[in-house]
C-alpha positions as CSV (number, residue, x, y, z in Angstrom):
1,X,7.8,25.6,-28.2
2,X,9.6,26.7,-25.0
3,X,11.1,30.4,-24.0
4,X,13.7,31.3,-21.8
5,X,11.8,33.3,-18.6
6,X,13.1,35.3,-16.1
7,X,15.5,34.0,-13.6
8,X,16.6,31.2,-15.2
9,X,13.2,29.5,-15.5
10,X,12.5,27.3,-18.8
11,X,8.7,28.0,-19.6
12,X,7.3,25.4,-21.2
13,X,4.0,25.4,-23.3
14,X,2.6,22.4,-22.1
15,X,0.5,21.2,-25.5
16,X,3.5,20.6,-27.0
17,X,5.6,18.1,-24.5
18,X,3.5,15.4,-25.7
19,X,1.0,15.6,-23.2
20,X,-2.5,14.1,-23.1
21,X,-3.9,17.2,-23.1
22,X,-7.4,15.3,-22.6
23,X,-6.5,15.4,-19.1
24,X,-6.2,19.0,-18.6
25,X,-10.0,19.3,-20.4
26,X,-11.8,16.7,-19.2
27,X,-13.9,17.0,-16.4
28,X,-11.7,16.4,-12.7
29,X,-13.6,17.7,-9.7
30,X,-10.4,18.4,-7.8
31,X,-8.1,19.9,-10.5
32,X,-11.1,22.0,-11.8
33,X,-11.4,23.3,-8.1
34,X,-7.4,23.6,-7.6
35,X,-7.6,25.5,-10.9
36,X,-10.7,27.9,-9.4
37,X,-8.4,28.4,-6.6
38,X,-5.2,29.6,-8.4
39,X,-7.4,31.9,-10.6
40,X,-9.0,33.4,-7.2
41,X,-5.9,33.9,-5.7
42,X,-4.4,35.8,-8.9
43,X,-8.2,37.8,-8.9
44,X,-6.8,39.0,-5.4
45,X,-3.4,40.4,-6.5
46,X,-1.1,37.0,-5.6
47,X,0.7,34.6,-7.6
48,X,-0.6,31.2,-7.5
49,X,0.5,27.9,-9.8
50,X,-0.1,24.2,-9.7
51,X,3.1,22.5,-8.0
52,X,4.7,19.1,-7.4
53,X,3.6,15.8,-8.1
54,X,0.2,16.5,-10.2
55,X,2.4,18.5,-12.4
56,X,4.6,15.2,-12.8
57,X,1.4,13.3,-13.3
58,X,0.1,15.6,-16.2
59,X,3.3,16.1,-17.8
60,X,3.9,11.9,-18.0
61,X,-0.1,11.8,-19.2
62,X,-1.0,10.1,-15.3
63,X,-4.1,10.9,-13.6
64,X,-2.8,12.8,-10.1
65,X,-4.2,11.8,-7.2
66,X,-4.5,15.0,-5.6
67,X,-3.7,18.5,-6.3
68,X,-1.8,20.4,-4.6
69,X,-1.2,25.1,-5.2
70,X,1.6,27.1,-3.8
71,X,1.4,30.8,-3.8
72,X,3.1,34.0,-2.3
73,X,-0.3,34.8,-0.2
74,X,0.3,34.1,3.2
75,X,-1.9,31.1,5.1
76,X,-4.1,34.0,6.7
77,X,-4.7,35.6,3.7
78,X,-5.1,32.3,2.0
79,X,-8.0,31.2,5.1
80,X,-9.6,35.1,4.2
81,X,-10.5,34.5,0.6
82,X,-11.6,30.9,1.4
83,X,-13.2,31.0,4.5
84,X,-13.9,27.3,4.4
85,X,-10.6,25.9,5.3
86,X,-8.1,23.8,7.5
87,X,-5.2,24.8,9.0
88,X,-3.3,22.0,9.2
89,X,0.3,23.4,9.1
90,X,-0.5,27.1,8.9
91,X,3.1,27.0,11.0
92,X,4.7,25.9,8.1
93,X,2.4,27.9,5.7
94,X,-0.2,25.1,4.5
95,X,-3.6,25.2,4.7
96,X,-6.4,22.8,3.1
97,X,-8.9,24.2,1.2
98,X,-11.9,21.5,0.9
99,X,-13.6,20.6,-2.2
100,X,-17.1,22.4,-2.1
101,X,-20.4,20.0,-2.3
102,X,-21.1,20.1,-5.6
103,X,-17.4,18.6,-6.4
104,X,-17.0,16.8,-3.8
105,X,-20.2,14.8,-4.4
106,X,-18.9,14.3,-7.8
107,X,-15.3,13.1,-6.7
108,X,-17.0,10.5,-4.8
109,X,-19.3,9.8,-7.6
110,X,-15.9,8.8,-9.1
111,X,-14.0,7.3,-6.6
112,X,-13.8,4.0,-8.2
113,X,-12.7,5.2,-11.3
114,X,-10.1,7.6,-9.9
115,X,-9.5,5.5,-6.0
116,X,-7.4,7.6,-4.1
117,X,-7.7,10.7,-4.6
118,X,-8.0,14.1,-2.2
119,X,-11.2,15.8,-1.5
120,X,-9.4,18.6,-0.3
121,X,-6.3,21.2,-2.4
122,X,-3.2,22.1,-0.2
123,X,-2.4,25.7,-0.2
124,X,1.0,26.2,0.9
125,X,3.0,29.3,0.6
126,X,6.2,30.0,-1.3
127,X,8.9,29.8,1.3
128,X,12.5,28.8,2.1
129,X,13.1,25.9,5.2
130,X,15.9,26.6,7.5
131,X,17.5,23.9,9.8
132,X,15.7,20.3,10.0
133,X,16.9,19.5,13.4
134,X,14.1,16.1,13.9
135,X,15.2,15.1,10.7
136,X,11.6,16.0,9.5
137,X,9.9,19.3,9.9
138,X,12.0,22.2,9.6
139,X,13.0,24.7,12.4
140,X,12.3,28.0,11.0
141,X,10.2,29.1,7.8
142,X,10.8,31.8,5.7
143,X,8.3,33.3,3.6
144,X,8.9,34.1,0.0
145,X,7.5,36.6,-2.7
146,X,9.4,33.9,-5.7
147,X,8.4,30.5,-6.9
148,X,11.7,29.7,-8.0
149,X,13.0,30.2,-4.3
150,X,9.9,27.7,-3.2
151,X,11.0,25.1,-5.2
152,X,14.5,25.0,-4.4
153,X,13.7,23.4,-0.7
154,X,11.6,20.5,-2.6
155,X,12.8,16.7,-2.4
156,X,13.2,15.7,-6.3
157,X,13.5,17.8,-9.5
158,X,10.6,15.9,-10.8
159,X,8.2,16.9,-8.4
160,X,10.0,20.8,-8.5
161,X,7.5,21.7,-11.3
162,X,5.1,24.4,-11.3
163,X,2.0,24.7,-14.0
164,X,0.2,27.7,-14.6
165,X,-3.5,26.0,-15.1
166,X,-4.7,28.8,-17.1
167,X,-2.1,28.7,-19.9
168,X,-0.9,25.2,-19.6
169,X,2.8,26.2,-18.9
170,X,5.0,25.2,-17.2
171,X,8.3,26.9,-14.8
172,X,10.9,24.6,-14.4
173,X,13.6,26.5,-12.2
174,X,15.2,22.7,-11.2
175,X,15.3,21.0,-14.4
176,X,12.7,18.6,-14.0
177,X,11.6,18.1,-17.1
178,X,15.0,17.0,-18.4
179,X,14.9,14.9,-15.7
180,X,11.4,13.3,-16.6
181,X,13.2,12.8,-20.3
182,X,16.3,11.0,-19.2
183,X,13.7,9.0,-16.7
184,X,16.1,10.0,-13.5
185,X,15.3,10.4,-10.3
186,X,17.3,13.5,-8.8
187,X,17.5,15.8,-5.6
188,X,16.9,19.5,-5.8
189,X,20.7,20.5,-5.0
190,X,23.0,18.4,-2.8
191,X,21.7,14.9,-2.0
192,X,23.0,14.8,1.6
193,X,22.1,18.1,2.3
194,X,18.2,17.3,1.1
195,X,18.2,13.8,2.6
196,X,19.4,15.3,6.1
197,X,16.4,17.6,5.8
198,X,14.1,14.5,5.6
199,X,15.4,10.8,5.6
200,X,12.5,9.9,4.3
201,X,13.3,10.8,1.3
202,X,15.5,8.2,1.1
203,X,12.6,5.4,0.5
204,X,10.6,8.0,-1.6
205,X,13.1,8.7,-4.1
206,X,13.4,4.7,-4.3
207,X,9.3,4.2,-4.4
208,X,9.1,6.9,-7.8
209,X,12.1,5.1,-9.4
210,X,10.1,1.6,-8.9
211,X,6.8,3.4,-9.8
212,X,8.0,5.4,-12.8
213,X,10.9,2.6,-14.3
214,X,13.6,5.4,-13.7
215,X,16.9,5.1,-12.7
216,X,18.4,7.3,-9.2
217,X,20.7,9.9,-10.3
218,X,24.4,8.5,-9.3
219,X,24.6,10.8,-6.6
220,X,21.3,10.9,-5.6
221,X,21.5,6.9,-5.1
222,X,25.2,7.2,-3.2
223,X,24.4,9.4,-0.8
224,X,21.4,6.6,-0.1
225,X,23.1,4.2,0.6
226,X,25.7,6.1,2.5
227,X,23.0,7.6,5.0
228,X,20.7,4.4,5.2
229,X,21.5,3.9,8.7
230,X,19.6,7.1,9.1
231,X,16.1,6.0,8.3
232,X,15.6,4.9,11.9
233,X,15.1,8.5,13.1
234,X,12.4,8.1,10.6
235,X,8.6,7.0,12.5
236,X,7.6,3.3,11.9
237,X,3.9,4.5,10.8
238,X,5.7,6.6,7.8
239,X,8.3,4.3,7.1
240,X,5.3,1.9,6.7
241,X,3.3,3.9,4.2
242,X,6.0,4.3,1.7
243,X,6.8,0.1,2.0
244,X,2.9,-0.1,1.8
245,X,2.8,2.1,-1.5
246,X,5.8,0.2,-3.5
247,X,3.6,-2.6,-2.5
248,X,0.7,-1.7,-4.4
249,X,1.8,0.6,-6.9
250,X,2.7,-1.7,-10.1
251,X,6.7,-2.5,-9.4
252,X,7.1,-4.0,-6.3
253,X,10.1,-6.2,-7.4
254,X,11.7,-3.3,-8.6
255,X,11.1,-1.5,-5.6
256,X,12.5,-4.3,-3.5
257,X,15.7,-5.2,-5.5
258,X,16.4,-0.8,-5.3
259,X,15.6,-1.1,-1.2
260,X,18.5,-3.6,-1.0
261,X,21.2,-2.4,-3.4
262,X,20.4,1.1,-1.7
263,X,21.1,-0.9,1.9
264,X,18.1,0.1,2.6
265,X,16.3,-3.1,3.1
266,X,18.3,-4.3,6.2
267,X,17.3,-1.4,7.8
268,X,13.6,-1.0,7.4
269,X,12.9,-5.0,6.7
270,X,16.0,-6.6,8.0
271,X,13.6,-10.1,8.0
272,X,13.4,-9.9,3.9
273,X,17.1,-9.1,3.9
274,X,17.5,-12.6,5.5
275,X,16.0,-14.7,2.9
276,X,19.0,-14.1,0.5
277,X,21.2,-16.8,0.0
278,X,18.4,-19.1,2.0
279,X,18.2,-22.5,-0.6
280,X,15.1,-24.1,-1.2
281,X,14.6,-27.8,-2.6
282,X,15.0,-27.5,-6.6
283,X,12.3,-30.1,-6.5
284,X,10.2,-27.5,-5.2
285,X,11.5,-24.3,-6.2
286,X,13.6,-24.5,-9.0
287,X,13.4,-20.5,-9.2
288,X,16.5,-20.7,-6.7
289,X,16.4,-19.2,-3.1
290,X,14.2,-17.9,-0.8
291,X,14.5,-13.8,-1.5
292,X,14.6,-15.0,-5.5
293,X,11.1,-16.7,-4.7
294,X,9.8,-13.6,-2.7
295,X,11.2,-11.2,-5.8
296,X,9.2,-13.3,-8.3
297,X,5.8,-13.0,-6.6
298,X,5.9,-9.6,-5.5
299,X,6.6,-9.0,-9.7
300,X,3.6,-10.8,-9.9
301,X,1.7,-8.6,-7.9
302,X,0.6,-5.8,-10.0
303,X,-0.9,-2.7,-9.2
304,X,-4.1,-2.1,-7.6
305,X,-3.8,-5.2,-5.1
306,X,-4.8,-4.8,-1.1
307,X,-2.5,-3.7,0.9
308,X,-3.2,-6.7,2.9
309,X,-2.6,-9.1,0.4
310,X,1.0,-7.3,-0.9
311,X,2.0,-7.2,3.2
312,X,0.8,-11.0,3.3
313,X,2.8,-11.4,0.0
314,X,6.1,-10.2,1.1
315,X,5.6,-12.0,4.0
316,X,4.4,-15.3,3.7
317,X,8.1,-17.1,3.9
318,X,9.4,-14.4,6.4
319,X,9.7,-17.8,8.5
320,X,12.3,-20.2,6.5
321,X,15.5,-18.3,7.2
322,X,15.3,-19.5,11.5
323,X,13.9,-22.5,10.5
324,X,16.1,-23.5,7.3
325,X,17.8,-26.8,8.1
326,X,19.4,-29.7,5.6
327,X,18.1,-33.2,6.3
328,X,19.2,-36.1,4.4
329,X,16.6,-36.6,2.2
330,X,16.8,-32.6,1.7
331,X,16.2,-29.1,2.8
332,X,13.6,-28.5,5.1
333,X,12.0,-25.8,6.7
334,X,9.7,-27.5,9.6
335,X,8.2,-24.9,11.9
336,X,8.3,-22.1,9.3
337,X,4.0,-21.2,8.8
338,X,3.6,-21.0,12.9
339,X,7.5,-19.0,13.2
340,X,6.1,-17.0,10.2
341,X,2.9,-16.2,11.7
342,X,4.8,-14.5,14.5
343,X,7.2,-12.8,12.7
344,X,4.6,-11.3,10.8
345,X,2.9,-10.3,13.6
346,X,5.8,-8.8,15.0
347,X,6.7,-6.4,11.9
348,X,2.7,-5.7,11.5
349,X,2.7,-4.3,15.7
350,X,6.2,-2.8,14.8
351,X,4.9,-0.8,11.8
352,X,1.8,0.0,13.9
353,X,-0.8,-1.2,11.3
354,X,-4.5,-1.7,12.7
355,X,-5.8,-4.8,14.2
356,X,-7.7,-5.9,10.8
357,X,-5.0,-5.3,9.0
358,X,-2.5,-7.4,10.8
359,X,-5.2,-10.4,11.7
360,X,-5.4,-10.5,7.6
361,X,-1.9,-10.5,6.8
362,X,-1.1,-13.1,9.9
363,X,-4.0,-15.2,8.1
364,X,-2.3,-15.2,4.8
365,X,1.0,-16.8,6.4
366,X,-0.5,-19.0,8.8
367,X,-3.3,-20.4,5.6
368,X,-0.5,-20.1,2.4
369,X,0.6,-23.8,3.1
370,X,-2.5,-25.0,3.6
371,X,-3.8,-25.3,0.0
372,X,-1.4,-28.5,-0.7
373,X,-4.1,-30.4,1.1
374,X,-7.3,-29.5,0.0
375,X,-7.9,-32.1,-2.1
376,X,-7.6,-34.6,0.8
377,X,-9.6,-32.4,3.4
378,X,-13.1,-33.4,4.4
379,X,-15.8,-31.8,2.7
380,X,-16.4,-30.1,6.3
381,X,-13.0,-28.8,6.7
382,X,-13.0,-28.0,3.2
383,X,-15.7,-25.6,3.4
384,X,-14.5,-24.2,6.7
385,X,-11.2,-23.4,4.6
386,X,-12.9,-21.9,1.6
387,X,-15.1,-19.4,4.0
388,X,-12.4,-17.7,5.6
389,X,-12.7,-14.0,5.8
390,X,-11.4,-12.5,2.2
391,X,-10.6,-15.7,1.4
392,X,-10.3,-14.0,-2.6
393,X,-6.9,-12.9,-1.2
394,X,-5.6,-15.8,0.5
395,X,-6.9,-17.5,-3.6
396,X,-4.8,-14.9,-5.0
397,X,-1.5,-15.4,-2.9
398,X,-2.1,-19.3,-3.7
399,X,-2.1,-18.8,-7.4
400,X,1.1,-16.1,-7.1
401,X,3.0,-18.6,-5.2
402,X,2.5,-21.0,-7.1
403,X,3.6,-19.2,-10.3
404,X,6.9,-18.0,-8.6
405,X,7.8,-21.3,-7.8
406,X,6.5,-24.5,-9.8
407,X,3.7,-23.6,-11.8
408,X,1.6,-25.9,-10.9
409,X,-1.9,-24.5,-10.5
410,X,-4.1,-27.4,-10.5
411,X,-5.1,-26.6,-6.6
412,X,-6.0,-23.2,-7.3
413,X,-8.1,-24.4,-10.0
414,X,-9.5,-27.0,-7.6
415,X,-10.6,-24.4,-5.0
416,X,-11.7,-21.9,-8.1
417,X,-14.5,-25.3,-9.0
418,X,-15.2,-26.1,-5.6
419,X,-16.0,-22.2,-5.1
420,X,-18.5,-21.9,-8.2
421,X,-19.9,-25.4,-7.6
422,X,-21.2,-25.1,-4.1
423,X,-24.4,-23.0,-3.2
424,X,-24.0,-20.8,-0.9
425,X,-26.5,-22.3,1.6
426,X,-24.1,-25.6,1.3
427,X,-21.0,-23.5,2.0
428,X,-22.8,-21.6,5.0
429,X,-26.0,-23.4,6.1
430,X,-28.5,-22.0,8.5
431,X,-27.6,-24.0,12.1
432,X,-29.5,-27.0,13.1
433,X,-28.8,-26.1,16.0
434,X,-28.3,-22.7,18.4
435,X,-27.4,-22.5,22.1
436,X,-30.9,-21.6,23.5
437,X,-32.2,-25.3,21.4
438,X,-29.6,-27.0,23.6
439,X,-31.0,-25.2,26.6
440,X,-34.0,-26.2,25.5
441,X,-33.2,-29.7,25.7
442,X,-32.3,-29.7,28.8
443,X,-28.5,-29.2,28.8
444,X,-26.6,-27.0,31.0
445,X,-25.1,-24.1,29.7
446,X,-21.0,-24.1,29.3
447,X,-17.8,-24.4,27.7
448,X,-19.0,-27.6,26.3
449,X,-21.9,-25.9,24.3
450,X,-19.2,-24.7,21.7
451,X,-17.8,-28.1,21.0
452,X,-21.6,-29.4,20.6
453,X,-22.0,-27.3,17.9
454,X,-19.1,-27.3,16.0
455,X,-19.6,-30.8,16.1
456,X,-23.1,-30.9,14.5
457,X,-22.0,-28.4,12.1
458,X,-19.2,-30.5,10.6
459,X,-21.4,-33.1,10.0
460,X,-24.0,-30.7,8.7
461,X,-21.3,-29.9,6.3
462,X,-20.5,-33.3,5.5
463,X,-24.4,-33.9,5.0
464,X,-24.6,-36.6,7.6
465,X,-27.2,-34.3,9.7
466,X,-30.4,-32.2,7.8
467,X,-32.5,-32.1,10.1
468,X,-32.9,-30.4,13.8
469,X,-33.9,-33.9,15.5
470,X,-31.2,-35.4,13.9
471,X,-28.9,-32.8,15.3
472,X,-30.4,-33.5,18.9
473,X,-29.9,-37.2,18.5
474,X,-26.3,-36.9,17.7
475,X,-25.7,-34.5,20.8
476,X,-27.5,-36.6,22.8
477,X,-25.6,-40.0,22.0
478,X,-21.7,-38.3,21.7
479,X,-21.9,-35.5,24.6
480,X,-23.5,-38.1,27.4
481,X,-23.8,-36.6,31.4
482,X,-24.5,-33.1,29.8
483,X,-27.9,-32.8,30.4
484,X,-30.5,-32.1,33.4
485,X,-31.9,-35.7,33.5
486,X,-28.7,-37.2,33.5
């Protein structure tokens, strides 16, 4: 059942949109509190509803990560009946009100089954944005006493809903909801207009069409490609969380393929745009080119993946285009792990991610090649190889590239045996042999210390040294004038 409300609103009774209406009973630390939250605010004379993207969530039967009120109260009046808060844009009318103990202890209780989500509700008050002069934050904020004007400055009509938790209905002043039937993303009024505002947008409205398996509104998807240019004035850090999300959400190919017919792509990842048209041997790759190759495993992702491990993904050819040659026996790409590694690095510093992060993702280009010989390494550099650090990701990119290209997953399979077969003390031994027992011995402390034992552990690997005395005999005989007595 749905009425017609007042000002145009459609009011929808939420039990009857085919809803999960499991997830509005069951137990969910932060909606339960967001919930407390709008019924306090109402106890204190002010209108108060659930807004935005956990009303998406609910309405499409999706747990929401996080939970998020608006309300005519103003941010002081908002910090006076919760004393407990944050003010982290009370300029722009939000505040954060924290989960309290009991919840919160529970949300983290459940943070494996729900990963992700807030342990804090955003308060912000209704209000209309005037002038976006950074292309970001708006220059003056007007306060509102009416939902439906709040709304009306939001990106997408799918994220313009409001729920009233207490009755389970919902105001839809944007038509959202018939936008969440026909499965369309869509700006809240003109798409330049709302895209000037923010040009981020731009790469969110493509991230919920990939996530969701909707198309962009004609429009909407026009004025994208018309103002892609624009995302530079955009910071590298946000432009990097939205990439990092498509990444990891579920649709990455999809997200990809809507990046580059929105001409976005060149702009944020000019490097990927490259590998289009870039041949590879058929004999190899008979999936076709480079950015075909790169479109297959990033379908192959799924959702739920590291963001490491989707970065080190996308990556992990980022080399072949500068190093793409033919020879006469057939295309090669010589140089392309080591021009990789660099490139990645590059993007990595330019989209600021952390150290860790980029050491990881550098790893999984500069070790993605390396699998094609493990069945003629040593059993020393073998083991070295299958110790790495996260070593279950550079695994997983293996078995991905491998099923984007040829199939083949016999040396996958031979790393996944060699893995289960060796005990752990095998794979990382206790040393024969430390510093202070060459000191002991009598040799002089230096540079040459590290290649003595790296020495004796490869062949503690390899099982040609057990013992401590052997290990001593071996440094003896092969590092000769090192010692005191010599």
């Amino acid at each position: 059942m749905n009425t017609e409300g007042h000002g145009g609103r459609r009011v929808f009774d939420f039990a009857v949109l085919g809803v999960h209406c499991v997830l509005l009973s069951s137990f969910m630390p932060a909606k339960e509190f967001a919930t407390e939250i709008v019924r306090t605010l109402r106890q204190h004379g002010h209108q108060a509803y659930l807004v935005g993207g956990c009303v998406r969530d609910l309405l499409l039967g999706r747990q929401p990560a996080d939970y998020d009120v608006a309300t005519d109260a103003h941010p002081e009046q908002v910090m006076s009946i919760f004393p407990e808060t944050y003010a982290v844009g009370a300029q722009f009318g939000v505040v954060l009100v924290p989960l309290p103990d009991r919840l919160r202890e529970e949300a983290e209780s459940r943070s494996t089954e729900y990963p992700g989500h807030s342990f804090s509700i955003e308060v912000a008050t209704f209000r209309c944005d005037v002038g976006y002069s950074d292309g970001r934050h708006p220059d003056q904020v007007h306060y509102s006493t009416r939902p439906e004007e709040d709304v009306q400055r939001r990106d997408f009509t799918i994220n313009g809903l409001l729920l009233d938790p207490m009755t389970n209905g919902v105001l839809d002043y944007v038509g959202g909801r018939a936008d969440l039937e026909r499965r369309i993303v869509r700006t809240i009024g003109e798409p330049a207009h709302r895209f000037g505002e923010d040009k981020l947008r731009m790469l969110r409205a493509v991230r919920f069409a990939a996530r969701f398996g909707y198309e962009i509104d004609t429009a909407t998807f026009a004025a994208i490609q018309r103002l892609a240019p624009q995302i530079h004035q955009v910071s590298h850090e946000r432009v990097r969380d939205e990439i990092g999300k498509m990444l990891v959400e579920g649709n990455a190919r999809r997200a990809f393929e809507l990046l580059d017919a929105s001409n976005l792509l060149r702009e944020v990842l000019p490097e990927i745009a490259a590998m289009k048209g870039v041949a590879q041997p058929p004999q190899f790759h008979p999936e076709g080119d480079v950015w075909t190759h790169t479109l297959m495993l990033l379908e192959g992702l799924g959702g739920g993946v590291s963001r490491t491990l989707a970065f080190g993904a996308l990556l992990h050819d980022v080399g072949k285009p500068p190093t793409f040659r033919v020879a006469p026996d057939r295309i090669r790409f010589d140089g392309h792990v080591e021009v990789g590694m660099r490139m990645a690095e590059e993007i990595c510093r330019r989209f600021r991610m952390s150290n860790e992060d980029t050491e990881q993702i550098v790893a999984i280009v500069a070790n993605h090649m390396r699998f094609a010989d493990v069945q003629k390494m040593k059993a020393s550099t073998l083991k070295r190889f299958l110790r790495l650090p996260r070593f279950d990701e550079h695994m997983e990119m293996h078995r991905l590239d491998c099923l984007a290209s040829h199939g083949d997953l016999s040396l996958y399979e031979f790393c996944r045996q060699k893995l289960a077969d060796t005990p752990p003390e095998q794979m990382r031994p206790e040393p024969l042999l430390t510093g202070d027992d060459l000191i002991a011995a009598g040799f002089e402390p230096g540079p040459q210390f590290k290649q003595m034992l790296s020495a004796v552990e490869d062949l503690q690997l390899e099982g040609s040294l057990t013992t401590r005395e052997q290990a001593l005999d071996f440094v003896r005989r092969e590092f000769p004038g090192h010692g005191k007595s010599s």
